[in-house]
C-alpha positions as CSV (number, residue, x, y, z in Angstrom):
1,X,77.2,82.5,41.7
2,X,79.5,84.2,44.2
3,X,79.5,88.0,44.2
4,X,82.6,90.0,45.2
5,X,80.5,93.4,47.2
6,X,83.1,96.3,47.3
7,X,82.1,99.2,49.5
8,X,84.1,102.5,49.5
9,X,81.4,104.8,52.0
10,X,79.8,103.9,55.8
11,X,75.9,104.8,55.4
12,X,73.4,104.3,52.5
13,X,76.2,102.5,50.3
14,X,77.4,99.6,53.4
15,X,73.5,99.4,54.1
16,X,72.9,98.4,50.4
17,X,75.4,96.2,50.5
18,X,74.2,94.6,53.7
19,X,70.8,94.0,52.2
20,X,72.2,92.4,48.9
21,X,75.0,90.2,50.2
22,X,74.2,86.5,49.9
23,X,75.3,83.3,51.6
24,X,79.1,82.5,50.0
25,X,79.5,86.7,48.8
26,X,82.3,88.3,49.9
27,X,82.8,92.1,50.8
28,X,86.0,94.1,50.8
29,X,86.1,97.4,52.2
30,X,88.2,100.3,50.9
31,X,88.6,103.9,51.8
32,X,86.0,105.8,53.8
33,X,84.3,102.1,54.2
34,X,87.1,100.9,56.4
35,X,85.7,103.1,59.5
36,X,82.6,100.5,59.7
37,X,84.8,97.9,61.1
38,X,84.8,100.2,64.8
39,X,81.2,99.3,64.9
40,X,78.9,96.5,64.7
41,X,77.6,97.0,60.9
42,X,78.9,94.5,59.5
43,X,76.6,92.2,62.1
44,X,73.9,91.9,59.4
45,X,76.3,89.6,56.9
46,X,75.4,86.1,56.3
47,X,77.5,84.0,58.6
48,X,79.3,82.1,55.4
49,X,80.2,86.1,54.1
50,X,83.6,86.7,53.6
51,X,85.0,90.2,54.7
52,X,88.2,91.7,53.5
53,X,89.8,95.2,54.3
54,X,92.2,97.1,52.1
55,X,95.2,97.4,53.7
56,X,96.4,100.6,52.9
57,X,93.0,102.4,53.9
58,X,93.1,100.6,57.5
59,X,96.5,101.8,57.7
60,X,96.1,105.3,56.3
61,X,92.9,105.8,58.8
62,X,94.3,103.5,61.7
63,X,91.6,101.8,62.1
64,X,91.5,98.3,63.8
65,X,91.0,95.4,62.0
66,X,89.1,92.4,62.6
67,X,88.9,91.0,59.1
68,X,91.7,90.0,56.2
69,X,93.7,92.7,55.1
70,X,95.1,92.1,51.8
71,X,96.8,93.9,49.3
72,X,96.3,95.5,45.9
73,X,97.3,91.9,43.9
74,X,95.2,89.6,46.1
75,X,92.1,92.4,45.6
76,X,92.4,91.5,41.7
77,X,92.7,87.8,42.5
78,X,89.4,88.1,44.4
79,X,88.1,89.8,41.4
80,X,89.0,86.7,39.0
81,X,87.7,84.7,41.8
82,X,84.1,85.9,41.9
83,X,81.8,85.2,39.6
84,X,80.5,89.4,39.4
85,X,81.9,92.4,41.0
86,X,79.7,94.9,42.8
87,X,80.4,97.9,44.0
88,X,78.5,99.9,46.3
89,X,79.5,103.7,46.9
């Protein structure tokens, strides 16, 4: 059972996450959440985890990205994809 983990805070909420997320989860980031890709927290995630970034918070906060950005149609086709939705804030 896959789990689609959306996080919208850095702290407490990303470190829940972290702690919850599962070989073959994914995580997508959104608003304040997007500042956690300029640091290492997203180390902790299984190797086979999947991370996404909203693109319009990366771009609003101009942050740099290192994972997928996508868009507000492919974040409801991750939600079909998953078997539950998450979300962590």
């Amino acid at each position: 059972m896959s789990i689609l983990h959306t996080v919208n805070k850095p702290g407490q909420p990303l470190a829940l996450c972290l702690r919850a997320a599962s070989s073959g989860d994914s995580v997508l980031l959104i608003e304040e959440a997007v500042y956690e890709l300029m640091g290492r927290g997203l180390d902790a995630l299984p190797d086979d985890c999947a991370v996404f970034v909203m693109k319009a918070d990366a771009m609003a906060r101009g942050v740099q990205v290192r994972a997928e950005l996508i868009d507000y149609e492919r974040f409801v086709a991750l939600c079909v994809e998953h078997d539950q939705v998450l979300s962590w804030f």
